[in-house]
N, C-alpha and C positions, 0 to 999 in steps of 0.2 A: 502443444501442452497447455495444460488452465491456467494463466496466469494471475498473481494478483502483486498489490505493491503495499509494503511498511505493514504497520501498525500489527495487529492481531499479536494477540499474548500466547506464551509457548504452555504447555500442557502441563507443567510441573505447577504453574499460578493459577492454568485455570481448574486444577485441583484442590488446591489451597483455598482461590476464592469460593469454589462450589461448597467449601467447610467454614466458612466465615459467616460470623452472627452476626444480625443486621437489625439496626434499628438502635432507638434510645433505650428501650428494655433489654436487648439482646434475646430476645427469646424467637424469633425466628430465623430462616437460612433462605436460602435461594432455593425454588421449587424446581427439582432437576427434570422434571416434566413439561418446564414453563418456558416462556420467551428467554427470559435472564441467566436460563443455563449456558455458558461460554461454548459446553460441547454441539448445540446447536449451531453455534457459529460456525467451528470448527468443520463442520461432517460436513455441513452445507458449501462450506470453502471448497475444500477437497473434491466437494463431488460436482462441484462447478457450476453451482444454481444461476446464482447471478450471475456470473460468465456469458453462461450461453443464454441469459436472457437479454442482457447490455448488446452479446453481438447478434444474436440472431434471431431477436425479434419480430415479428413482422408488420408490427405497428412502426415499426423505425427503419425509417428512410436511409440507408448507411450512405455515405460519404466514399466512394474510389473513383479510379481513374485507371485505363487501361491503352495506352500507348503506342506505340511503335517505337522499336527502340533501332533497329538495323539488322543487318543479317549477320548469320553465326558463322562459322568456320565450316562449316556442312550446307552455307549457303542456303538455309531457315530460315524464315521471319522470326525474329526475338520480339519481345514485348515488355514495356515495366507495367509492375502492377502496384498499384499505390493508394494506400486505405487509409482515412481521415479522420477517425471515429469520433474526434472533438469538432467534427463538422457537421455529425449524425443530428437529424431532424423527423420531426415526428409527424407521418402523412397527413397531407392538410385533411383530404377527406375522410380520417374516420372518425371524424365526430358527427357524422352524419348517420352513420352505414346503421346503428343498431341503438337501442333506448341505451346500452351501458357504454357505449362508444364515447361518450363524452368523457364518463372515467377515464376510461382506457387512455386516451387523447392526452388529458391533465396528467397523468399519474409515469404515463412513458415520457411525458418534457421533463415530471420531476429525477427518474430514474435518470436521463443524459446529465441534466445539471449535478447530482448528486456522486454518479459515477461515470467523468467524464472520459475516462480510459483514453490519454492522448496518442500512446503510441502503440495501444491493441493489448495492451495489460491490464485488466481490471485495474481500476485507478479513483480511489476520491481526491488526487490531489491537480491541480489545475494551476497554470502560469495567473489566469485574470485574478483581478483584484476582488471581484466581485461573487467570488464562486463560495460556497456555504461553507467550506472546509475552509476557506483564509480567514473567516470571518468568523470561527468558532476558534479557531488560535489568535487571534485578534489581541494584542495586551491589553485592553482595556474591557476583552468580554472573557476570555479565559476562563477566568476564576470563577464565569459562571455558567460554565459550559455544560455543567453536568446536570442543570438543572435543566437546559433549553432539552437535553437531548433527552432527558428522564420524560420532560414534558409531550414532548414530540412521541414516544415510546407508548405513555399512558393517554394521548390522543388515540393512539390507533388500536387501540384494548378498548374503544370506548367509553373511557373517564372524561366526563367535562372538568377541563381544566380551564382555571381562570387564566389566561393566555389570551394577547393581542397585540396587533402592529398599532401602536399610538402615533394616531397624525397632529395632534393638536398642538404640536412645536411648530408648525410651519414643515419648512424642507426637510426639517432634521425628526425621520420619525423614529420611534423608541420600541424596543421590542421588552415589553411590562409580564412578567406574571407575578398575582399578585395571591397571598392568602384568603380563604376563606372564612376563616377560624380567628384569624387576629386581623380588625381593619390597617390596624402599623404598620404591618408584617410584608414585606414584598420580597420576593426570592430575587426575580429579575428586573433591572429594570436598566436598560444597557441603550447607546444610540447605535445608531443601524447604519455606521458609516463605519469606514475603515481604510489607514493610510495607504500608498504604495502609487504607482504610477498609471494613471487616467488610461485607460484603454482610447479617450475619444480624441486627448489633447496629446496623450506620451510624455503629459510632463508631471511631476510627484504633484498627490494632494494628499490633505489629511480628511477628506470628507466624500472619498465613491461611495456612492450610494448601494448598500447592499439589496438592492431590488432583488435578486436571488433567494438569499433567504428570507424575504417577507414573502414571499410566492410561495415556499415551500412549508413554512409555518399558516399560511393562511391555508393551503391544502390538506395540512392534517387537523385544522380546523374543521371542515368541512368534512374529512372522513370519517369525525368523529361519532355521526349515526347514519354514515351512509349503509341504506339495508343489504348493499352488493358484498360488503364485507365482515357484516353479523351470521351468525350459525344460521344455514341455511341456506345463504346467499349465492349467488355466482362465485363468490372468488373467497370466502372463508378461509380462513385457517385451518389444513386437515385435522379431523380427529378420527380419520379413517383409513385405511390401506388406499381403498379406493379413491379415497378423495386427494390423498397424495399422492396418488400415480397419474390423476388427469391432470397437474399441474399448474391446475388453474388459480392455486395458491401464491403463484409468483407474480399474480396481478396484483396482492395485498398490498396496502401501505404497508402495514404490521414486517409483511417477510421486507421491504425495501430498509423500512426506518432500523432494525434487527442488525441485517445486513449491515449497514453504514456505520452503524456503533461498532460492528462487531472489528470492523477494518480501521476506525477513526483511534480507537482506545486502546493503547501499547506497551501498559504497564501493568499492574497486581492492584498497585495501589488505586488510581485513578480509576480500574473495575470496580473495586471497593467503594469507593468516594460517587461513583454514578450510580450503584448500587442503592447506596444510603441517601441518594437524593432522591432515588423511584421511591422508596418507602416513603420518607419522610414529607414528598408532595403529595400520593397514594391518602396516606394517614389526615395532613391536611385538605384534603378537595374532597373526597371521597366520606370520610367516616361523618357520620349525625353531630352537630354542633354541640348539643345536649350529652354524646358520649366522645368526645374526641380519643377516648386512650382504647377503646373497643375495636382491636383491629379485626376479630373473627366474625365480624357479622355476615351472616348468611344474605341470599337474594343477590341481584347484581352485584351490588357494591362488594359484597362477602366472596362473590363468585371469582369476581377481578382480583381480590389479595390473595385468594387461594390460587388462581393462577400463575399467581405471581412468585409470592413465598409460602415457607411450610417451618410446620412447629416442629424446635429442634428439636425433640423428642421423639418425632415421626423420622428425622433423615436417617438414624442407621438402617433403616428398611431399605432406602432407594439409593445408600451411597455405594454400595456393591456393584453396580453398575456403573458411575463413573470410574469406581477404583481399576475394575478391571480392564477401563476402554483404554485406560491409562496408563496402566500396566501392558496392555501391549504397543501403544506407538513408543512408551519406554524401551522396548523389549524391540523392537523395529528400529528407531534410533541408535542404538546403541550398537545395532549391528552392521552399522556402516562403515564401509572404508573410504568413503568419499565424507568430504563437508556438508556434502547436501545431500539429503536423502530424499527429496522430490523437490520438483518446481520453486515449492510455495515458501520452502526454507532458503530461494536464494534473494541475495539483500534486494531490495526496491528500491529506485530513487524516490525524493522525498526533496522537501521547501528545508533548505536548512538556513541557518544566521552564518553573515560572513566573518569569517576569523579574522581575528586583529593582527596586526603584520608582525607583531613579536608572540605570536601566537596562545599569549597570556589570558586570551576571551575571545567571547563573541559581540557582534556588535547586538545588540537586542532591539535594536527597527526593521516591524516583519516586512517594513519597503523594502530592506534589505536584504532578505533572504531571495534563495536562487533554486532553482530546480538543479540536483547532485546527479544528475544522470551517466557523466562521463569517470566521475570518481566512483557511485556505485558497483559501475561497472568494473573500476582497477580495485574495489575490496576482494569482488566476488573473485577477480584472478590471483590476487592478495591469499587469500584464505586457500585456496587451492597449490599455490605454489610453497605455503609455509605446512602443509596439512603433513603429518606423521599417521598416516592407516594404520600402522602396527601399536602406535600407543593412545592414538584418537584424539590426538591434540596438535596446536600448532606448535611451529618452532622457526629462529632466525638463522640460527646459526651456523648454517651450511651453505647463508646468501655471501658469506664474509665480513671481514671485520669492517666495512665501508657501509652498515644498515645504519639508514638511520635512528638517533634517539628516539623518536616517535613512533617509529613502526612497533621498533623493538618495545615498549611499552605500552601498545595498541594491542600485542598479540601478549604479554604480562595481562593485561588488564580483562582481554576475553582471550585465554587458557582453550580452549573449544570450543566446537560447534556450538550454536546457539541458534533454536526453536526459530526466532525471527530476529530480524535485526532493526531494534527500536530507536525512537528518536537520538539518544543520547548516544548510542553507539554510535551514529551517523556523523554526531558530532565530533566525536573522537578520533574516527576515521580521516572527518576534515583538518585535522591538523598536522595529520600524515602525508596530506596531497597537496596542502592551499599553502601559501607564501614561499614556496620553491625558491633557490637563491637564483637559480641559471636563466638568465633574462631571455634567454631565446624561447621559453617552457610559456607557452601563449593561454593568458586565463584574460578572459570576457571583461572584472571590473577588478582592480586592488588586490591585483595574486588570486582571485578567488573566482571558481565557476573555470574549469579545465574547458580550454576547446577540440572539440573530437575533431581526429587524426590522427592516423596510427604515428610518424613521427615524434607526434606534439606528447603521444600519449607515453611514445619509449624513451624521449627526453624525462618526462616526471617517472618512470621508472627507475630509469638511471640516478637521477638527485635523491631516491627513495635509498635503494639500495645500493649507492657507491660501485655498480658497475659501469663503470665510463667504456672503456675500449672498442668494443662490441657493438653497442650500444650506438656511439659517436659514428663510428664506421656506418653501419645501417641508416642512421639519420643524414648522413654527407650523401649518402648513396641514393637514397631519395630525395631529397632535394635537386640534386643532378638530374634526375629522371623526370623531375618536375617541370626544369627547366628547359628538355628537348619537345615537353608535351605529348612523349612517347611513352606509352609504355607497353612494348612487346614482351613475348613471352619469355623470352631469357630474361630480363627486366625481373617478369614477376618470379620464375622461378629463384632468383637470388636472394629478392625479399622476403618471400615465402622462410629458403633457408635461414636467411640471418634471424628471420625470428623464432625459427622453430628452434636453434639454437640458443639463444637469448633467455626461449623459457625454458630450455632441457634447462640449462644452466642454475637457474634461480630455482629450480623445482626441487623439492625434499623427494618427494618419489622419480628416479628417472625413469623409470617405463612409463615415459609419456610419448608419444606422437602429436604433432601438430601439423594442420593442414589450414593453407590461407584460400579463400574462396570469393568470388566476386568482388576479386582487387580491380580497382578503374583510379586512374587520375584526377583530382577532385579539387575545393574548394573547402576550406573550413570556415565556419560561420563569421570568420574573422575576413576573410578574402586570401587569405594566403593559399599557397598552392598545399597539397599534399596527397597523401592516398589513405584510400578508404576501403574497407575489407572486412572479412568478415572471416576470424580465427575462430576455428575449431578444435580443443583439445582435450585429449583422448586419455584418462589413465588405464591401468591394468594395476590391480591386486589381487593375489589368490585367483586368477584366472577370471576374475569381476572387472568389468568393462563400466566407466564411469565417467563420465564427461560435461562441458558446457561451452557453450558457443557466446565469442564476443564480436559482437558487432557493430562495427564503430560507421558509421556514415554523416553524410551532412548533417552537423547541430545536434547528435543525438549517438549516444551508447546504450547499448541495449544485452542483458545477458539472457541466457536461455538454458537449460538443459538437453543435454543430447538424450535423444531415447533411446534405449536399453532396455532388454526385459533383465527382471527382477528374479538376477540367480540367488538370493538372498530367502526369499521365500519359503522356503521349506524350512530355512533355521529357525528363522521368525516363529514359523509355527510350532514349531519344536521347543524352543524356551516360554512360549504364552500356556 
């Protein structure tokens, strides 16, 4: 299945923003024809563009490994197979093979840095310190985030923008854009360092060097006239059936920089807020010094704001169309008995801030923050275990009176499904899983960052929702198994059991089934012993088959959807 991780805004905002008036006048909207319509984002996600451009490129050199692993029980050679995609590199030689090959070259190293996908998930989020995504949440570059990425945006529509990496401090270079219109006036003007822990030393600084993003701002630099991706060019932007079926649009800066916003930006408000800083840099770079308030000028400059937005007078013409795309994944959504109605609605791990031990905040040093991949893992089972099909929302109260105060307020606070699952909820989420009282419950630094194994992972269950017995049972039983360094198949069929019980129990729907898969004896990132496996579980409602798969192994949880065809489809079409 396509996967992808966090961010991206759910359908009901990007509604809302496609009707939101933009600029100091207010008099125009976002051209729903244009880059800045969210529904591009969206269709493009779904339909897997960049996916299967990130994996299956053939400018990019992938990262696997292919093993011996022993023989099977049928006395077969087994094999592991192991894929590295934050290892993916871009062939030396095609910068040779063709005159646009050099692009090509540049533009596939910026696409790995940008979407560095660690564990085979569409992915802009990245452990280094150095990667473009730490360094656009950065505290001290944040707040001007919207401008770098508006800027980057209107690079690749060919706007020259006054945009540069400033060496003239020495070591410490500065990433400047500055007005055109007022010499005072600077949008950005930020240093190109950022704290967290030195990939070269492993010890905390306040000064890595963001070499990453001066590479990728100085790229769309450069593609700002490059003629491969002007009308006409090799790799334009379709304005044709045909020219969007030969695909050669996925070589654009334009569809990459698109792309990143579209996954980087997780809120209504902060669309808005990147919105009004396209305009508002557009209006300053772009418009005659002599008419600054003249946004409708025709020729280039005229051609890019018409691209971009439309006079609110023209959008009830064009709004009929988003209304009704939205009107049916409303009409889609609404007809599920599952939490997730594909892939791309289940949670993503994400860099979150570690909670404070009396769980009253977050710490707010991004040194601090941790990749949430073992806890996004226990919402997505979280949300399915509390999920009510028959009234579409969650609930605690059949886990028993032993749930704790945070869950039971996690699921008060998101009532239902929700489109994606944004920064803030992840937050939230963290205070349900991080400072656990039961000291045996193994988290990486200060209660916080869960270590994968299944054990470690039904101990934090168990402190979640005050099921001890069961639970205690199951975790004694593995430990013991850990200790013969055996573990045969009676072995696994027990464990398999106790958990398939475990979550019949905690489950609001019981027509569940659970099946444990490639259980082995293992190592958790911590060096303790435990086991690693890979659950499978299975609802039924109304005779709809709905599932997701958690996969817990060395240092990493991982959730997925089970496929199913989609008995749903005929209703769907029947209420649109």
């Amino acid at each position: 299945m396509l996967q992808s991780i966090l961010a991206r805004i759910n359908v009901e905002d990007i509604k809302t923003v496609s009707e939101t008036l933009v600029g100091e006048k207010q008099d125009v909207v976002i051209n729903p024809r244009g880059p800045l319509n969210l529904l591009r984002g969206y269709i493009g996600h779904q339909s897997g563009y960049m996916y299967n451009k990130r994996f299956y490129s053939p400018e990019i050199d992938t990262d696997y490994a292919l093993t011996k692993k022993g023989l099977s029980s049928r006395n077969e050679q087994e094999y592991d197979f192991t894929r590295t995609p934050v290892n993916d590199r871009v062939y030396k030689d095609i910068a040779t093979q063709t005159p646009d090959s050099k692009y090509l070259s540049t533009y596939h190293a910026q696409l790995i840095k940008m979407f560095p996908s660690i564990d085979g998930d569409l992915s802009i989020e990245a452990g280094r310190p150095n990667a473009l995504t730490n360094f656009l949440r950065a505290d001290h570059v944040k707040k001007d985030t919207k401008y770098i990425l508006a800027a980057l945006l209107l690079l690749s529509e060919g706007v020259d923008i006054k945009i540069a990496v400033d060496h003239t401090g020495g070591d410490k270079k500065k990433l400047v854009i500055k007005s055109k219109t007022c010499k005072e006036k600077v949008f950005v003007d930020v240093e190109m360092h950022t704290a967290g822990i030195d990939p070269v030393t492993n010890k905390y600084s306040d000064k890595i060097n963001q070499k990453e993003a001066a590479e990728i701002v100085n790229f769309y630099i450069r593609c700002r006239d490059n003629p491969l991706l002007k009308r006409g060019g090799e790799f334009t932007m379709p304005a044709t059936k045909e020219e969007f079926e030969s695909g050669r649009f996925l070589n654009n800066a334009a569809f990459l920089i698109q792309t990143y916003i579209y996954e980087f930006i997780d809120t209504e408000e902060d669309y808005k807020n990147f919105v009004n800083a396209v305009h508002e840099l557009l209006v300053d770079q772009v418009v005659e010094k002599e008419n600054p308030e003249q946004t409708k000028k025709k020729g280039k400059k005229g051609r890019i704001f018409d691209e971009l937005f439309l006079a609110k007078d023209a959008f009830d013409e064009n709004k009929k169309y988003i209304e009704s795309f939205c009107g049916f994944l409303k009409a889609k959504n609404e007809n599920t008995k599952f939490p997730f109605c594909n892939d791309s609605q289940l949670p993503r791990y994400t860099r979150v801030p570690r909670c404070k031990l009396d769980k009253l905040g977050f710490e707010k040093d991004q040194a601090l923050y941790y990749s949430n991949c073992v806890e996004t893992a226990l919402l997505g089972l979280f949300c399915c275990l509390a999920y009510n099909p028959e009234k579409g929302e969650y609930q605690t109260s059949h886990m028993g009176e032993g749930v704790s105060k945070e869950l039971k307020k996690f699921f008060e606070d998101y009532p239902k499904p929700t489109e994606t699952t944004d920064f803030e909820m992840h937050k939230q989420w963290s205070k349900v899983v991080a400072c656990l009282k039961d000291e045996k419950i193994d988290y990486k630094k200060e209660k916080n960052e869960l270590i994968a194994g299944i054990s470690n992972i039904f101990l934090a269950i168990s402190e979640i929702t005050g099921q001890k017995e069961g639970i205690l049972k199951l975790v004694e039983y593995i430990e013991n198994a850990c200790k013969c360094r055996k573990l045969d198949d009676e072995k696994k069929a027990y464990i398999s059991g106790k958990i398939a019980s475990i979550i019949k129990s905690l489950s609001l729907n019981k027509n569940v089934k659970v099946l444990c898969y490639n259980m082995i004896h293992g190592k958790r990132s911590s060096g303790k012993s435990d086991i690693l496996a890979e659950i499978k579980i299975t609802y039924t409602f109304n005779r709809v088959c709905n599932g997701l798969s958690l996969n817990i192994s060395h240092g990493h949880g991982h959730l997925s959807l089970l496929p199913f065809l989609d008995a749903n489809s005929a209703q769907i079409k029947e209420r649109c």
